[in-house]
ZAFI-126051 format. One record per residue (C-alpha): residue number from 1; residue in three letters; chain; x, y, z. Coordinates in steps of 0.1 Angstrom, whole numbers, plus 5000, padded with zeros to 4 digits. Example, Ala and Ser with C-alpha at 12.3 -4.5 7.8 and 13.67 -1.06 7.14 Angstrom:
% residues 2
    n  res  chain     x     y     z
    1  ala      A  5123  4955  5078
    2  ser      A  5137  4989  5071
This chain:
% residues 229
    n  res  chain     x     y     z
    1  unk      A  8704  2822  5556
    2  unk      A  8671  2840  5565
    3  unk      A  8661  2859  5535
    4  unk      A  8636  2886  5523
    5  unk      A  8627  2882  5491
    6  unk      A  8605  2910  5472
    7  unk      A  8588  2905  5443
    8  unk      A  8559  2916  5422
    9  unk      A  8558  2891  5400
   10  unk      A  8543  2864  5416
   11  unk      A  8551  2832  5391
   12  unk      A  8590  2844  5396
   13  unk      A  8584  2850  5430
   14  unk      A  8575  2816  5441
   15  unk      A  8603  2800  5417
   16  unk      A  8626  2820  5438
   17  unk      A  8610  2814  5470
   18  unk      A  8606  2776  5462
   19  unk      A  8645  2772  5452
   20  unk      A  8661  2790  5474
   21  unk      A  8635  2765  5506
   22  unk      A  8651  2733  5488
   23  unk      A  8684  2751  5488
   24  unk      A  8676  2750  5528
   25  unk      A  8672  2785  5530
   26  unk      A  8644  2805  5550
   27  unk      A  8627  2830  5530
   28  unk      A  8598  2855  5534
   29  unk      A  8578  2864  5502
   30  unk      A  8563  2900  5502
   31  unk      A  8549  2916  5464
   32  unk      A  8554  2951  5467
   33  unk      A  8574  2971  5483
   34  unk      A  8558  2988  5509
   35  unk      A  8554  2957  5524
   36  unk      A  8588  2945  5520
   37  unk      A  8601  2975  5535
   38  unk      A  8580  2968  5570
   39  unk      A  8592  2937  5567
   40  unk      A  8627  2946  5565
   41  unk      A  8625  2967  5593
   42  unk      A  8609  2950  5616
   43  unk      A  8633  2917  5617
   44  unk      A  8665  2910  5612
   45  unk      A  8675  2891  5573
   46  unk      A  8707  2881  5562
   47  unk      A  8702  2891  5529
   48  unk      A  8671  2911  5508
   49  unk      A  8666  2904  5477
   50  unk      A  8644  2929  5457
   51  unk      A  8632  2934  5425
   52  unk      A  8636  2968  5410
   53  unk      A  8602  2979  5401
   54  unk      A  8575  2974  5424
   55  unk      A  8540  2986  5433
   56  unk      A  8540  3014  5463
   57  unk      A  8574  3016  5465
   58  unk      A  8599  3013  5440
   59  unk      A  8627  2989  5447
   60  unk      A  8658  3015  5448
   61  unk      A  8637  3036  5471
   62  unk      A  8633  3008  5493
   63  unk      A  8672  3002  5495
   64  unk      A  8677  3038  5503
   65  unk      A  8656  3043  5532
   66  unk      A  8666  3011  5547
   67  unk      A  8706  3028  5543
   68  unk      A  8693  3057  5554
   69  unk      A  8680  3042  5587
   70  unk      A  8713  3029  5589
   71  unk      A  8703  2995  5582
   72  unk      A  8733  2975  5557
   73  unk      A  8720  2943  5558
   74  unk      A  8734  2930  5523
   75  unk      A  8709  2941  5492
   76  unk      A  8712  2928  5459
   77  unk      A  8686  2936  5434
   78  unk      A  8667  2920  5405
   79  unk      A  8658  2939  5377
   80  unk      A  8651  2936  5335
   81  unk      A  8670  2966  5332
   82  unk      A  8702  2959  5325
   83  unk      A  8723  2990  5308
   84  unk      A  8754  3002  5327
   85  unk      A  8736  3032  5338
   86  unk      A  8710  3009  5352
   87  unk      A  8731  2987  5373
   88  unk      A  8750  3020  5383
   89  unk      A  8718  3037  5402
   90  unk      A  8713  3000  5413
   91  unk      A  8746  3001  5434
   92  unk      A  8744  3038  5440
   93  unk      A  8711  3033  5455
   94  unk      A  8730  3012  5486
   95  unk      A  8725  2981  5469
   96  unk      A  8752  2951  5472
   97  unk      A  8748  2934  5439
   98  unk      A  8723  2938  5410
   99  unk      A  8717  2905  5390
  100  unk      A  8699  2910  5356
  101  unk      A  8667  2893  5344
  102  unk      A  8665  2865  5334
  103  unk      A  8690  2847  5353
  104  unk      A  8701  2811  5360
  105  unk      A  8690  2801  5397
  106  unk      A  8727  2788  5406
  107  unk      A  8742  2823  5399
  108  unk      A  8715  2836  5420
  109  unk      A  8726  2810  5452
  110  unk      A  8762  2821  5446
  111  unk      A  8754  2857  5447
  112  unk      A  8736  2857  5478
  113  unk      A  8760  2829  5495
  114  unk      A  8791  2858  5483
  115  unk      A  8768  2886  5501
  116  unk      A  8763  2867  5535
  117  unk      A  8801  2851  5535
  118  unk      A  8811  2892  5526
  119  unk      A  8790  2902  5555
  120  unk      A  8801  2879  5581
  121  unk      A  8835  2885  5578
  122  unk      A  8832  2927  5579
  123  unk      A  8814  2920  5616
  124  unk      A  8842  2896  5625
  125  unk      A  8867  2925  5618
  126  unk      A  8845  2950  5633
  127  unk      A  8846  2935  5666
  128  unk      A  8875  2950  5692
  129  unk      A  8865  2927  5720
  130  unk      A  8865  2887  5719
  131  unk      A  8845  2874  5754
  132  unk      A  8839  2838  5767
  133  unk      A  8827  2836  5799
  134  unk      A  8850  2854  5824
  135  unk      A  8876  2852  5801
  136  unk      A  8884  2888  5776
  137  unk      A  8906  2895  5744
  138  unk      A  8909  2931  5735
  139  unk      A  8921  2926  5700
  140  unk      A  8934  2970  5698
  141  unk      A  8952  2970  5725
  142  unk      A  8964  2932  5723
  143  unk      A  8955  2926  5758
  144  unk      A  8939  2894  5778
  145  unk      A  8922  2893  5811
  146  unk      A  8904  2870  5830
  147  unk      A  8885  2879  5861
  148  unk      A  8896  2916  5858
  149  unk      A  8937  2902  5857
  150  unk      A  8959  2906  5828
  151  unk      A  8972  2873  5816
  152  unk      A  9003  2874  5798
  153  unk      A  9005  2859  5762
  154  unk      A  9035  2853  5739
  155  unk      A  9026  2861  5701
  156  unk      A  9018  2827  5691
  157  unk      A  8999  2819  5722
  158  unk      A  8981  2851  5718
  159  unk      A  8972  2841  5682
  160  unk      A  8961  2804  5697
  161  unk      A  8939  2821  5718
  162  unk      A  8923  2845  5694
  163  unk      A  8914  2812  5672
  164  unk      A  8897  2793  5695
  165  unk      A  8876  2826  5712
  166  unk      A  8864  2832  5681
  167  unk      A  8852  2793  5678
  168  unk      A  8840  2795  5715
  169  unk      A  8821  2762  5723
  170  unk      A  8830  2746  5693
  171  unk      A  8855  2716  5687
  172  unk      A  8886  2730  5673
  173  unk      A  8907  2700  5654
  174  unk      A  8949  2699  5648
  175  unk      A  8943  2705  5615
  176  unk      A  8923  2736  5616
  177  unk      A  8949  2754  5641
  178  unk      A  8974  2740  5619
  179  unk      A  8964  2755  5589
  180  unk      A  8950  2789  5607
  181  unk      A  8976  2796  5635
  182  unk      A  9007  2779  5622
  183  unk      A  8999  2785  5584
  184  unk      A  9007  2750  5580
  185  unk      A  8984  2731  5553
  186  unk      A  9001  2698  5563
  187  unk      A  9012  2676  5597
  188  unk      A  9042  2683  5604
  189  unk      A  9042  2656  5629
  190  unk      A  9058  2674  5657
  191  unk      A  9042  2684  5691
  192  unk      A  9041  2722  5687
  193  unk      A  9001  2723  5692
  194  unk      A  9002  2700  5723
  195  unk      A  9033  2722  5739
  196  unk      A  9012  2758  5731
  197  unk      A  8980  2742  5737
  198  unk      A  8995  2736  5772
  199  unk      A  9011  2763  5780
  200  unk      A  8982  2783  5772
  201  unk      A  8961  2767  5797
  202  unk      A  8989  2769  5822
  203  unk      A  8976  2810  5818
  204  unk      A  8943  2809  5810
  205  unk      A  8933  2779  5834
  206  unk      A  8956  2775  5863
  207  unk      A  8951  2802  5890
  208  unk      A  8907  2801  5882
  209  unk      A  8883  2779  5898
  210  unk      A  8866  2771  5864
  211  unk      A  8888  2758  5837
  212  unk      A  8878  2767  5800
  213  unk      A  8900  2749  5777
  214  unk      A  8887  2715  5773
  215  unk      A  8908  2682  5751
  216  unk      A  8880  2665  5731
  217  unk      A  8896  2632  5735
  218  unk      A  8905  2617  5694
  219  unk      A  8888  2652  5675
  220  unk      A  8907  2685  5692
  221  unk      A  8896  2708  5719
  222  unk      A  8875  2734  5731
  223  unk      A  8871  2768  5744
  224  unk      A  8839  2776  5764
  225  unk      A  8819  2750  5789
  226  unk      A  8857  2730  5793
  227  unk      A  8855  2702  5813
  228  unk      A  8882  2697  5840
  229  unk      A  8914  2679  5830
């Protein structure tokens, strides 16, 4: 994760700066607000992390014209105040999460790693149109094309498909389209993924110049940059 990291305090600063490096991590340190906030809006993070009172501009304030910009990049904030009413004009603010001082570094790394895993999956859903290369899923309407022409999907090919466009480029094992298209957290030991696989790339490959869906001989296959058969 790339992450901004606020804080005033610079000994508790650096601690957090240091851990969450060796955590592998990327992380830039500002100490007051002002500067975190033209940080923040002038590249992308993955997460901020802010402490709640800071010189210039206040930590809260700093949330709210970020969410006033319309910029929702996950926000969870650090604080010594830790009443209800506290937290509650933390998360009012716009924040994500609001972790009371002093805190154990771990909880810290599993609050952020909830934010970015929360984050990532709201875009997946948010996205109505799946593309690799010439090839197009429109997920509303249900509908494939390739080159402009529909291509006609049974449920369970459709689903197939859906998986590996949204792993384009990466190897796709058995076991992982067992598990996430077939719901199956075992082998069954038949040849249901080799009979779908194939008939999907009957649809998807046959009529086209340029084939997508690749075999990666003894680990799976692959959507994207396919090979020919």
């Amino acid at each position: 994760m790339h992450i901004l990291l606020v804080e005033d305090d610079t000994q508790v600063g650096q601690f957090i700066a240091d851990e969450l490096l060796a955590a592998g991590h990327q992380c830039d340190y500002y100490g007051d607000g002002a500067a975190g906030l033209e940080a923040a809006l002038s590249a992308p993070f993955d997460v901020i992390v802010v402490d709640r009172m800071l010189p210039q501009l206040d930590g809260l304030m700093l949330i709210e014209r970020l969410r006033a910009g319309g910029d929702h990049t996950p926000a969870l904030v650090l604080s010594a105040l830790g009443e209800v009413d506290d937290r509650v004009r933390g998360l009012q603010s716009g924040a994500d999460d609001y972790l009371v001082k002093p805190f154990a570094m771990a909880e810290l790394l599993a609050r952020l790693d909830v934010l970015h895993r929360r984050a990532a999956m709201a875009h997946a859903e948010a996205v109505t149109v799946l593309v690799v290369e010439d090839l197009s899923m429109h997920l509303l309407q249900q509908r494939v094309e390739r080159q402009g022409r529909e291509v006609s999907l049974q449920p369970r090919e459709y689903k197939l498909l859906e998986y590996l466009m949204r792993h384009a480029g990466q190897v796709v094992t058995r076991a992982m389209l067992l598990e996430h298209v077939w719901g199956y957290h075992f082998d069954p030991q038949t040849n249901v993924i080799d009979v779908h696989v194939s008939r999907l790339r009957q649809k998807i490959d046959r009529e086209f110049d340029r084939p997508l869906l690749a075999t990666v001989r003894g680990a799976g296959y692959r959507l994207g940059d396919a090979a020919p058969q």
